[in-house]
N, C-alpha and C positions, 0 to 999 in steps of 0.2 A: 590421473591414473585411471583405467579400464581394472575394473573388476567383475567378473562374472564367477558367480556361485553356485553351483549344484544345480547349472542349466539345463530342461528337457522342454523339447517342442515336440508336436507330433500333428501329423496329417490325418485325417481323420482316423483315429484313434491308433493310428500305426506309428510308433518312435522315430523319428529320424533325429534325435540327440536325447544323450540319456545322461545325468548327473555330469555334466560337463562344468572345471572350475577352471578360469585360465587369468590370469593379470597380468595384463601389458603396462609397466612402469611409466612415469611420466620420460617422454623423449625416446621411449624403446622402441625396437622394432620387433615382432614377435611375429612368427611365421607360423601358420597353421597347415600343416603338411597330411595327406593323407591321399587314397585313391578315389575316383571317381566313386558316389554314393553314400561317401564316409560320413556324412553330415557336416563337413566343416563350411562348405554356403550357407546350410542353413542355418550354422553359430552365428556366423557374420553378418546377417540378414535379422537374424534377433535382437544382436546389438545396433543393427543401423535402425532397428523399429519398423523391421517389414512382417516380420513372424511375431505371433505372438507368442512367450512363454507358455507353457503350462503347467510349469513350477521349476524354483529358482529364482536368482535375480539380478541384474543389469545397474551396477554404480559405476558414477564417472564423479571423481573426487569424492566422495561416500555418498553421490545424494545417489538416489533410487532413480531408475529413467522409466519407470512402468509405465506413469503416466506423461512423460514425455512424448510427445509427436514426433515424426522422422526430423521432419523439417525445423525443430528446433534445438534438437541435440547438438547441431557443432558440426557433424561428423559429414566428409564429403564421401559418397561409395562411388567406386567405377565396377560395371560390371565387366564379365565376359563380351557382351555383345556390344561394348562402347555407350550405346543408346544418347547417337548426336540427334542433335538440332539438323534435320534435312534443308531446312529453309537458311541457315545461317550458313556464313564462310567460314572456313579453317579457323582463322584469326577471330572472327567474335562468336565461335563456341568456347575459343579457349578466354577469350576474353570476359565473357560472360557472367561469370562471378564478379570479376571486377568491375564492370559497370552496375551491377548490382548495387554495390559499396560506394559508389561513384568515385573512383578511382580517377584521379585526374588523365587525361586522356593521353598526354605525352609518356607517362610511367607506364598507363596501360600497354601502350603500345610495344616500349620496350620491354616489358614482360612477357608479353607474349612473343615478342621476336627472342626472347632468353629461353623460352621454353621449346618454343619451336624447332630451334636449334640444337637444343638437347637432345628432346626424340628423334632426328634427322630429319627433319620435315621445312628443314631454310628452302624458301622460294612459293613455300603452299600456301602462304594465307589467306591470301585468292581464291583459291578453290573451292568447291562445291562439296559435302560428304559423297552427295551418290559419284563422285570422277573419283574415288578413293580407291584403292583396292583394302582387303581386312585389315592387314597387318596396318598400312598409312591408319586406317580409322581408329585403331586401337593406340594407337601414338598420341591423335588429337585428342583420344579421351582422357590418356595420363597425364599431357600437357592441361590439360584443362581442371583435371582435379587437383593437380598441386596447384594451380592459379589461384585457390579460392581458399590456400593458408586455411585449411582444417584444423581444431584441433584434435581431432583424431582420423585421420586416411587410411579407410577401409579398401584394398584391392584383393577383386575378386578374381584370378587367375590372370593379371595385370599384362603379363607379357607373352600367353600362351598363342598366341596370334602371329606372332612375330618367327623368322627365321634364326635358325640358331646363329649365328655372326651376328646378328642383330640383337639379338632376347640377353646374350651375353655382353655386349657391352653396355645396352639399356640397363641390363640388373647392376651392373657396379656404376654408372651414373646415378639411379635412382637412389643406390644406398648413400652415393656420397653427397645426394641435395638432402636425402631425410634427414642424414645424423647432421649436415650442418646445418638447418632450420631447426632442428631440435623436434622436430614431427613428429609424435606418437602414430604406430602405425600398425594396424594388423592385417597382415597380409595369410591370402590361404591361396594353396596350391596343393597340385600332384607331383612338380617338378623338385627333387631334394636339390637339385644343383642350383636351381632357383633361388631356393629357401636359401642354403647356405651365402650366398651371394651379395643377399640383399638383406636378411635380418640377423640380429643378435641372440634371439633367444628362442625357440621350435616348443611346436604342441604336436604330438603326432595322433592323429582319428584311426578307429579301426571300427567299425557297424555302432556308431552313432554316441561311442567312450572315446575319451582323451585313453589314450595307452601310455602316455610319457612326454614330459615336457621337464624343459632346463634349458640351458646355454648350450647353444650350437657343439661346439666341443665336446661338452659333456654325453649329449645325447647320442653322437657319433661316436664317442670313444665307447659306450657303456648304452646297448641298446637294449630295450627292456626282454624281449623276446626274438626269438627267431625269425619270429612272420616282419615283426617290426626293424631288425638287422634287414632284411633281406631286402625290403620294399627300402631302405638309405642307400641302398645301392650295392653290402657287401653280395659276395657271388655266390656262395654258398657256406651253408650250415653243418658243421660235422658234429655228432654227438656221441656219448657215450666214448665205447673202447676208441672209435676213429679219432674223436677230441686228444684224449688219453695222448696217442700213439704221437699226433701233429705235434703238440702241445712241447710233447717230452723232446724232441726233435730240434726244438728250442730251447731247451734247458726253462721252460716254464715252467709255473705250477699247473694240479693236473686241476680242468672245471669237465661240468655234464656236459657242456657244449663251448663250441669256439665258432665265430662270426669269420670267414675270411673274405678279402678279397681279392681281386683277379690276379694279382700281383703279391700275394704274399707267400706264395712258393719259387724262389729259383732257380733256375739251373745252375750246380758249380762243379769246378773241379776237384772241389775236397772233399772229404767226408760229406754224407748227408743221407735223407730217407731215399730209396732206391723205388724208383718205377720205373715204367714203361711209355713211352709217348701212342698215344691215341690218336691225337689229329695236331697239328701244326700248321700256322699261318704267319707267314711276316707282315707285319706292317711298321710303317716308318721309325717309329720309337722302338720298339723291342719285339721276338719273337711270341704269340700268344700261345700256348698249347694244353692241352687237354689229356691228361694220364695217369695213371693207374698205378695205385699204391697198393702196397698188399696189407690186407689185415683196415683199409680206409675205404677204398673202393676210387672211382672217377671223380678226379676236382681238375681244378686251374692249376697253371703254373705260367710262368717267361722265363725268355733268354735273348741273350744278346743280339742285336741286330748281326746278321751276317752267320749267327752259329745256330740255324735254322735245325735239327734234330728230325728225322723221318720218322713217322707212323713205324711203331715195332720197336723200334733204339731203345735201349737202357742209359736210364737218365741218374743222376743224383740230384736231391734239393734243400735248398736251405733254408730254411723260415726266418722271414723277417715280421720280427713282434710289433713293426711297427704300422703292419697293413692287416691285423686281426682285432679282435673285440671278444673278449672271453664274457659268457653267457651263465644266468644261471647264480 
């Protein structure tokens, strides 16, 4: 088990992580989730033993890793930039650890044609890094880090390289080798859909603090703040009397503030809150649009494919409790 406690690093005497405490259970996967700057690299660079603390501290089973080496912790990192072997083929960068271990070479090989396969990369073993384009190199580097049966797999924004069709089926492959090797794994990203995808348990960064960490679910259902709803992806924040007004709209109870998103207003034929449509777009699943409540001001709402509403129309809406997050 990964334990870090009341971790701060800083660049010359500038913070870039401040009192940060996070544990990844033995076999879990814990996704550290934040915006570009947020410190969460340089959490994960602490614990691979590239930063040094400068108060705090880094257990793996309880022992202490202070004076641990990189190279002797266990832990395999992939970074952003892959950082392959230019001189090696496809097949023995991924291979690499396992001749290391002197893997007998008929297993090697089939591991590596198992991996290869995974990241879509059957027929490249051959190949050269520099004939890669990013995304291929970012593939060979994930295939290559799980080759080397870590036991803890640090990935540094793992799949941000890759095309969405791609990054999305890699994230539910990747989760479904982790949890069946049982891989302890902390993964950091800017992508929430990412995170949700591929681990079980979220830390979210905001200027160099953990803001909130727990099980995927939990997190999403009950986000700690506004700044923190909003960057998971809901659409907007309504607070105070606008909270109030939504809230009641729904026969909920009333809070300071409510998390909605894109889809938690929509269009019906029965009773409901009365506005005015704004802007309106179809796309293939349902109508999106943009309108105006009185006493709320401009949020989200949908409707049906095909019952498309004109900029000006009077709309009615229905709240559904089950695409908001009450705040506060």
């Amino acid at each position: 088990m990964l334990e870090v406690r009341d971790l701060a690093v800083a660049y010359d005497g500038v913070p870039a992580v401040e009192g940060a405490s996070v544990t990844v259970p033995d076999g879990g996967v814990l996704a550290v989730l934040g915006p570009s700057g947020c410190g969460k690299s340089t959490l994960l660079r602490a614990v691979a033993g590239l930063e040094a603390p400068s108060a705090g501290s880094i257990r793996w089973d309880g022992r202490d890793l202070a004076r641990v080496p990189t190279h002797r912790r266990g832990f395999a990192l992939m970074f952003q930039d892959g950082q392959l072997f230019e001189h090696l083929t496809v097949a023995r960068n991924v291979a690499y650890a396992l001749r290391l271990r002197r893997v007998p070479a008929a297993r090697r090989e089939a591991r590596v044609a198992e991996l290869l396969a995974l990241v879509g990369l059957e027929g490249f073993a051959g190949r050269m890094p520099g004939t890669l384009s990013g995304g291929e190199r970012q593939r060979v580097s994930l295939a290559r880090s799980l080759a080397a049966e870590p036991r803890l797999l640090l990935l540094d924004e793992p799949l941000s390289a890759l095309d969405a069709g791609l990054r999305e089926r890699l994230a539910g492959d990747l989760a479904a080798i982790l949890r069946a090797a049982g891989t302890t794994t902390l993964l950091v990203t800017h992508d929430h859909e990412e995170a949700f995808a591929v681990a079980d348990s979220l830390v979210v960064m905001r200027a160099g603090r953990v803001v909130q960490q727990g099980p995927i679910a939990d997190v999403w259902a009950h986000p700690a703040d506004a700044d923190t709803a909003l960057f998971l992806g809901y659409a907007r924040v309504l607070e105070g009397e606008a909270a109030y007004r939504v809230l009641a709209a729904g026969d909920l109870p009333p809070a300071p503030a409510v998390a909605l998103r894109r889809s938690a207003l929509r269009v019906t034929d029965g009773p409901g809150l009365e506005a005015v449509v704004r802007t309106a777009r179809a796309t293939p699943e349902l109508g999106r649009l943009v309108v105006e409540l009185a006493g709320v001001g401009e949020t989200d709402a949908v409707c049906p494919p095909g019952r498309l509403p004109a900029p000006g129309e009077r709309v009615r809406l229905t709240l559904d409790a089950s695409r908001l997050a009450l705040l506060g």
